[in-house]
C-alpha distance (Angstrom), angle and dihedral (degrees) to the residues before:
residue distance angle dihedral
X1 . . .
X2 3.78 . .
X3 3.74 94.3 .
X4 3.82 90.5 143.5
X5 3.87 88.8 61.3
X6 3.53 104.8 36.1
X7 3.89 82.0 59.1
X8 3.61 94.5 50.2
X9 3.44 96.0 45.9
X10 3.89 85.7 55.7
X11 3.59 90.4 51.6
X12 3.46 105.4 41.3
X13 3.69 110.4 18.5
X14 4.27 94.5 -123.3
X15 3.86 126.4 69.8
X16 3.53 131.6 168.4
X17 4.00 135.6 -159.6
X18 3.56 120.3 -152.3
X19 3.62 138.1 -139.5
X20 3.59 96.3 9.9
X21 3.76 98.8 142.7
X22 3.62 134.3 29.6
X23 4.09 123.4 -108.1
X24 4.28 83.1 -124.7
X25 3.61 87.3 59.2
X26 3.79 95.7 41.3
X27 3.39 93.2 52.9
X28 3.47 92.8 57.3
X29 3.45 101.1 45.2
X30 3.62 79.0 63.8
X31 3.29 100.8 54.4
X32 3.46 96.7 44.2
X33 3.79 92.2 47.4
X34 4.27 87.5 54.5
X35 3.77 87.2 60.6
X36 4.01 98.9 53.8
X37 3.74 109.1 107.9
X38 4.01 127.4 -158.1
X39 3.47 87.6 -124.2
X40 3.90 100.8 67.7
X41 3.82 88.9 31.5
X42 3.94 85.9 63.2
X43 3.74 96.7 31.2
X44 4.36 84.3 54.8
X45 4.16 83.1 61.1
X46 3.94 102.3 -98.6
X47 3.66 93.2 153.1
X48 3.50 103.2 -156.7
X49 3.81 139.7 61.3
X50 4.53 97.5 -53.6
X51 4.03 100.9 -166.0
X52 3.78 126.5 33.7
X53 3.84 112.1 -158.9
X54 4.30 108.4 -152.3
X55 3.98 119.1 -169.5
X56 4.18 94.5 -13.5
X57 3.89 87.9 -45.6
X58 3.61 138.2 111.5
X59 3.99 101.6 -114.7
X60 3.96 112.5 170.2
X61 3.90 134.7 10.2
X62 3.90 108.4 -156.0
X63 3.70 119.5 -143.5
X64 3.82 100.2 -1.2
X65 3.24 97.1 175.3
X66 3.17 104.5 69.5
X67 3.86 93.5 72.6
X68 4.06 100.1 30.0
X69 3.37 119.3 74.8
X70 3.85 85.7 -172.5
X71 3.77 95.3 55.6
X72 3.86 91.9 40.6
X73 3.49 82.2 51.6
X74 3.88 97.5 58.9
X75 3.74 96.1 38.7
X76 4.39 89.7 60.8
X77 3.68 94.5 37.2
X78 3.43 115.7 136.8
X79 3.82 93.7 -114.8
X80 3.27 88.9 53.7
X81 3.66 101.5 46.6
X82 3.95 86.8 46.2
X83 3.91 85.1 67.7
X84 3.73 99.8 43.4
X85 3.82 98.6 51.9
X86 4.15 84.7 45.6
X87 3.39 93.3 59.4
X88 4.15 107.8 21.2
X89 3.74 106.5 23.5
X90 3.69 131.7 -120.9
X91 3.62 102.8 -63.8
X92 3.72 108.1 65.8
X93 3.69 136.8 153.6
X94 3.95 124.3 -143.6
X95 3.69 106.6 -121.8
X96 3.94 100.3 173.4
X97 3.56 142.6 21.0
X98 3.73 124.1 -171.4
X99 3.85 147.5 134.1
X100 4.14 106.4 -149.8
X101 3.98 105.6 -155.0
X102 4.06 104.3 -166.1
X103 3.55 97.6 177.2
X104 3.66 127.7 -153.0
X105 3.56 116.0 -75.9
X106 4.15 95.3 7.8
X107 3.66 131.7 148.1
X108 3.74 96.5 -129.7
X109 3.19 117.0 124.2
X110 4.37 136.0 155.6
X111 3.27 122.1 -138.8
X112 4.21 125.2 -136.1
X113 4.04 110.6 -70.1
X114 3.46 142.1 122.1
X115 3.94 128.8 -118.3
X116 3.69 98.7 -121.5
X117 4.30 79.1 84.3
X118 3.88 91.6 68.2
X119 4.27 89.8 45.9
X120 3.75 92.0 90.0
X121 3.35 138.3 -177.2
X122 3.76 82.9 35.8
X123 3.40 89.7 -155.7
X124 3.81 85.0 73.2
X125 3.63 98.9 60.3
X126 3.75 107.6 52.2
X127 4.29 114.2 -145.4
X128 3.86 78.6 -21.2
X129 3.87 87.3 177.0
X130 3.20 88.4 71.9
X131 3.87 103.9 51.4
X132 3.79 115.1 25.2
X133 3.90 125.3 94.6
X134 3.59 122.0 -167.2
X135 4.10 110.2 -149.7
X136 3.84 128.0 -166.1
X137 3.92 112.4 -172.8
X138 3.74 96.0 -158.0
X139 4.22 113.1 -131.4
X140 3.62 97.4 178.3
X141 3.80 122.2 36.5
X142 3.88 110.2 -97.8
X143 3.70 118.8 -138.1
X144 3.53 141.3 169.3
X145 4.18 83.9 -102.0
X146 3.56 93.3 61.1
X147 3.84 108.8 42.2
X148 3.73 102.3 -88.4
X149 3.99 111.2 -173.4
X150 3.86 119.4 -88.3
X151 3.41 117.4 -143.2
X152 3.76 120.4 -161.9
X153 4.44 90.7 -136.9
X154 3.76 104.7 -124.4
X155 3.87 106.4 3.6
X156 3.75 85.9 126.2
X157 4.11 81.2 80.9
X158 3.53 90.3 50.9
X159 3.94 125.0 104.8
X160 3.74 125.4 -103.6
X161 3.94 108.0 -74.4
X162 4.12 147.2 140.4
X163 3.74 92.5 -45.7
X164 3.85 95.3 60.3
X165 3.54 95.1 61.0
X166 3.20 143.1 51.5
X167 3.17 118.9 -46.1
X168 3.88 110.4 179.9
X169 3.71 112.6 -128.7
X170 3.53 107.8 13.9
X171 4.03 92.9 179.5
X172 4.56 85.5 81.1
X173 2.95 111.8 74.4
X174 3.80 112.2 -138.6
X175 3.89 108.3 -171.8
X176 4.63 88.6 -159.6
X177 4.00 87.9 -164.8
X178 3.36 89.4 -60.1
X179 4.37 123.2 132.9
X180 3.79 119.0 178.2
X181 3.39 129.9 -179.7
X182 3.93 116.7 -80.2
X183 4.05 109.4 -135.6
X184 3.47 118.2 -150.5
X185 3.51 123.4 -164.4
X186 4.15 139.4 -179.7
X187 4.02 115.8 -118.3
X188 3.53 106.4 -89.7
X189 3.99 94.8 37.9
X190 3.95 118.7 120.0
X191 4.01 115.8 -134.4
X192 4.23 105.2 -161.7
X193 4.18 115.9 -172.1
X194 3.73 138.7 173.6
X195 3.81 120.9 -103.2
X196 3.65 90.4 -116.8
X197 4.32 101.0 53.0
X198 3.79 112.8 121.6
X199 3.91 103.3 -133.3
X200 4.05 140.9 134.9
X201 3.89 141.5 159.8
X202 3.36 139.1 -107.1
X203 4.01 124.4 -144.2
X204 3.50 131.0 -59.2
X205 3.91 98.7 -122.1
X206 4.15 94.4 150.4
X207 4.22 122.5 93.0
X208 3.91 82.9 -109.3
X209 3.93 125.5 88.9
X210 3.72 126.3 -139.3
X211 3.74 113.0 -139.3
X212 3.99 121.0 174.4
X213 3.42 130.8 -175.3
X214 4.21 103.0 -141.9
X215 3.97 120.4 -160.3
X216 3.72 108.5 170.1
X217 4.24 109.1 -161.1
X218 3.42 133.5 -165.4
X219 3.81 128.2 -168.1
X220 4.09 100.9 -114.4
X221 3.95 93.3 -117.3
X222 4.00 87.0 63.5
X223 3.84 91.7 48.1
X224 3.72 124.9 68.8
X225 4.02 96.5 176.2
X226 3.73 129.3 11.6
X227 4.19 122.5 97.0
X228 3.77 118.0 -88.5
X229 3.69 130.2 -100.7
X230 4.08 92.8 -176.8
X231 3.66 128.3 31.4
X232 3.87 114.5 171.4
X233 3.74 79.9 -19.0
X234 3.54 97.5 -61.4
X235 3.81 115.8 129.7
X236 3.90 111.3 -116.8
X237 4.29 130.6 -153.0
X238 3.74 108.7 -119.4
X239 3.68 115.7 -89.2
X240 4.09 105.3 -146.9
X241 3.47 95.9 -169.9
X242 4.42 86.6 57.7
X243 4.15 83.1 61.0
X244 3.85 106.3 99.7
């Protein structure tokens, strides 16, 4: 199952499933997301800042989960699942949590990196490289228009270099000669990337938003801390107080 991908993900860093969720259910994931307040996200016991606010707007909702039965839900359905344990195992830990609303016509925008930046101390995620997936279920159909994410196909084979540091304010995007490939997907399709793919996003200037539903996974022996999302291959409910 999912051969195709798993080789293309090898080969070029960024694969994508289609067709994996319904437009019903992404349109209520959605809807349910809209409702989640920073108040019950913090009251749950996510201990750090829960919503981030870009350019007037809301932007990203940390841990969802963890209040949303609906959203918890989505993230351990079997489809879901079935794709994780293909590609990670069945003992994985759940790394991050997050709806990202880009709204139509915002100024959001991310510039190029890779995800190994956010994996820190390193010393916590052991040849993490090697074992973490980042996941975006996409709840609005991502196009060119709205600020899809550009992958630069097969940086994950690159060396070391400006994109796996620091790079200041990653909210401007600064393109530094460099042109990716801009993957579109329909609502309901699941993007999957490696830790260490250069990508980013432009702004949403269309009439259309751009919501995704993030889950960043990690197989367990690449993960010292951070709450499970497979045990023995059994999905697991978020554990806050796991969430360093």
């Amino acid at each position: 199952m999912y051969n195709k991908q798993i080789t293309e993900l090898q080969e070029k860093g960024i694969t994508s499933i289609s067709g994996v969720f319904t437009d019903e259910e992404m349109a209520r994931l959605k809807t349910e997301a809209k409702t989640i307040t920073a108040e019950e996200v913090s009251k749950a016991g996510y201990p750090h800042v829960p919503i981030e606010y870009k350019y007037g707007h809301k932007a990203l909702v940390f841990f969802p989960a963890i209040v949303n039965s609906y959203l918890n839900d989505i993230r351990k359905d079997p489809r879901m699942v079935k794709i994780v344990r293909a590609f990670l195992g069945d003992n994985v830990k759940q790394v991050n949590n997050q709806v990202y609303f880009r709204e139509a016509h915002t100024e959001d925008q991310f510039n190029w990196h890779r995800d190994v930046i956010f994996r820190t101390p390193a010393d916590r995620f052991p040849n993490i490289r090697e074992h973490y997936l980042q996941t975006i279920i996409a709840v609005d159909d991502l196009t060119v228009e709205n600020g899809t994410v550009e992958f630069i196909e097969g940086s994950h084979q690159e060396p070391d270099d400006e994109f796996t540091g620091s790079l200041g304010n990653l909210r401007t995007f600064d393109r530094r000669g460099r042109y990716g490939t801009k993957y579109e997907a329909k609502k309901g399709s699941v993007l999957l990337w490696y830790v260490t793919t250069v990508h980013g996003s432009e702004q949403n200037h269309s009439d259309q938003d751009r919501c995704t539903y993030m889950n960043g996974l990690a197989r367990a022996e690449g993960c010292l801390d951070y709450p499970w999302y497979l045990k023995d291959g059994e999905p697991q409910d978020i554990d806050p107080t796991l969430i360093p």
